[in-house]
Structures are given as C-alpha cells and as structure tokens.
C-alpha positions as a printed NumPy array, in Angstrom:
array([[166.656,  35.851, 142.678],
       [163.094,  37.088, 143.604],
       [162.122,  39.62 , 145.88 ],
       [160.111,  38.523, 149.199],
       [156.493,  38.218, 148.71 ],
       [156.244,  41.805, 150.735],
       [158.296,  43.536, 148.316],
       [156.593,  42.03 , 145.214],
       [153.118,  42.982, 146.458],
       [154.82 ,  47.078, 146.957],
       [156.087,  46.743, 143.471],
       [152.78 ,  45.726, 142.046],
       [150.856,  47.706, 143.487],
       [153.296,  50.548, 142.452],
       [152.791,  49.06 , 138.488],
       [148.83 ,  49.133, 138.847],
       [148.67 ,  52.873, 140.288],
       [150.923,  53.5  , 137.302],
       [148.941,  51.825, 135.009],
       [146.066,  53.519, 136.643],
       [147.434,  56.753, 136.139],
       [148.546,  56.221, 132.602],
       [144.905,  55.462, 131.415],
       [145.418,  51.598, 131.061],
       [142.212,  51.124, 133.942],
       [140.072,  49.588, 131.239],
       [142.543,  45.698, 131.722],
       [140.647,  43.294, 133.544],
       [142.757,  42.324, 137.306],
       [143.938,  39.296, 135.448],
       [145.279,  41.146, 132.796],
       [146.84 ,  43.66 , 134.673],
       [148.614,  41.006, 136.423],
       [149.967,  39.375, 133.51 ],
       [150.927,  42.662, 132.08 ],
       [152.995,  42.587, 135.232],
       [154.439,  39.152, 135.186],
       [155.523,  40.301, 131.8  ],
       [156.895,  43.61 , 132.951],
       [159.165,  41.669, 135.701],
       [160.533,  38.574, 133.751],
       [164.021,  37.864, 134.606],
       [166.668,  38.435, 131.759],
       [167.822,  35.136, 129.856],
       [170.001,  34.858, 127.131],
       [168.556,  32.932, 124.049],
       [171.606,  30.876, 121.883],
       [170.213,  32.575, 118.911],
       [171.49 ,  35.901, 120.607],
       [175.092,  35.118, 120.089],
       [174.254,  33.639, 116.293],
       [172.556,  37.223, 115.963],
       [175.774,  39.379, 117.484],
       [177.542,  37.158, 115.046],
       [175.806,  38.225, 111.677],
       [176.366,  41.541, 112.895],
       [179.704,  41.98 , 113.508],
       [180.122,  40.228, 110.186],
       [177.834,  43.029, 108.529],
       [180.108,  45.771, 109.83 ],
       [183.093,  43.744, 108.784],
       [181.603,  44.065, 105.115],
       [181.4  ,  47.964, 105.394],
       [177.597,  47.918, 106.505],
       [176.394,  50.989, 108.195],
       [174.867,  50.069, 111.966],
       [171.51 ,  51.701, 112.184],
       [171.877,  54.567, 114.76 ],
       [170.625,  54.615, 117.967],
       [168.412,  57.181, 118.02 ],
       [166.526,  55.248, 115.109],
       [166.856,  51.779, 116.794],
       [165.407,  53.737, 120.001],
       [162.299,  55.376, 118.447],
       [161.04 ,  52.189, 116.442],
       [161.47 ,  50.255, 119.584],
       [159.803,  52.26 , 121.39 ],
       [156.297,  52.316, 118.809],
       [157.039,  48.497, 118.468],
       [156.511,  47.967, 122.077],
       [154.128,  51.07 , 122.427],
       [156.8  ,  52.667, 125.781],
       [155.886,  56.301, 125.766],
       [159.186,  58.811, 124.727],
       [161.491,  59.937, 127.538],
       [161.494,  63.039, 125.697],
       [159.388,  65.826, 126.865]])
C-alpha cells in the first residue's frame, strides 16, 4: 500500500535533509531521487528465496556451522556501505 502523495513528499524530504546531513550533497536531484525510490521499494519475495532457505537448512543438516550474526551484520553492512549502529 503507498502512502498519500502528502506523506511521501514529508518522507522525502526527511531522506534528502538526511542525505544532506550525511555528506551525500554532491548526487544530482535525479539521483537523489532514485536513491530514494530505491530506499522505499516494497518487500517481495523472489522463488529463489525459498530454493536458498532450502540449501541452508540442508547445510546445517550436514553439521555446517551458520556464519554468526555479528559477521553476517558487519559484511552487510560494507557491502551496502550503511554506516555501524555502533558508536
């Protein structure tokens, strides 16, 4: 469901004074907007998920170690270059 036009145009403008703040003020309008759009995308599930849950549980089954989260976090994190939540 999206938000009424009002509401999206308050949540931009809360993601470009962000963005402002954060040092990103060097993107172009149009690529602050699609940074948005890309920040906001509704969550799908992809069939491939469930083929990927799959593998896994079948890993564990076999006695493989799952990689822990604080691992999965911090490589996720550089991958998609999202600042720490530790201060």
């Amino acid at each position: 469901m999206q938000p009424p036009v009002g509401q999206e145009l308050v949540e931009f403008t809360a993601f470009l004074s962000d963005m402002i703040r954060q040092g990103q003020s060097h993107l172009s309008p149009e690529e602050a907007l699609d940074e948005w759009r890309d920040s906001v995308k509704t969550f799908s599930v992809d069939p491939t998920d469930y083929e990927l849950i799959d593998e896994a549980l079948r890993d564990l089954a076999k006695g493989e170690q799952p990689v822990p989260f604080a691992d999965f976090d911090r490589h996720f994190r550089i991958k998609q270059n999202i600042e720490s939540d530790k201060s």
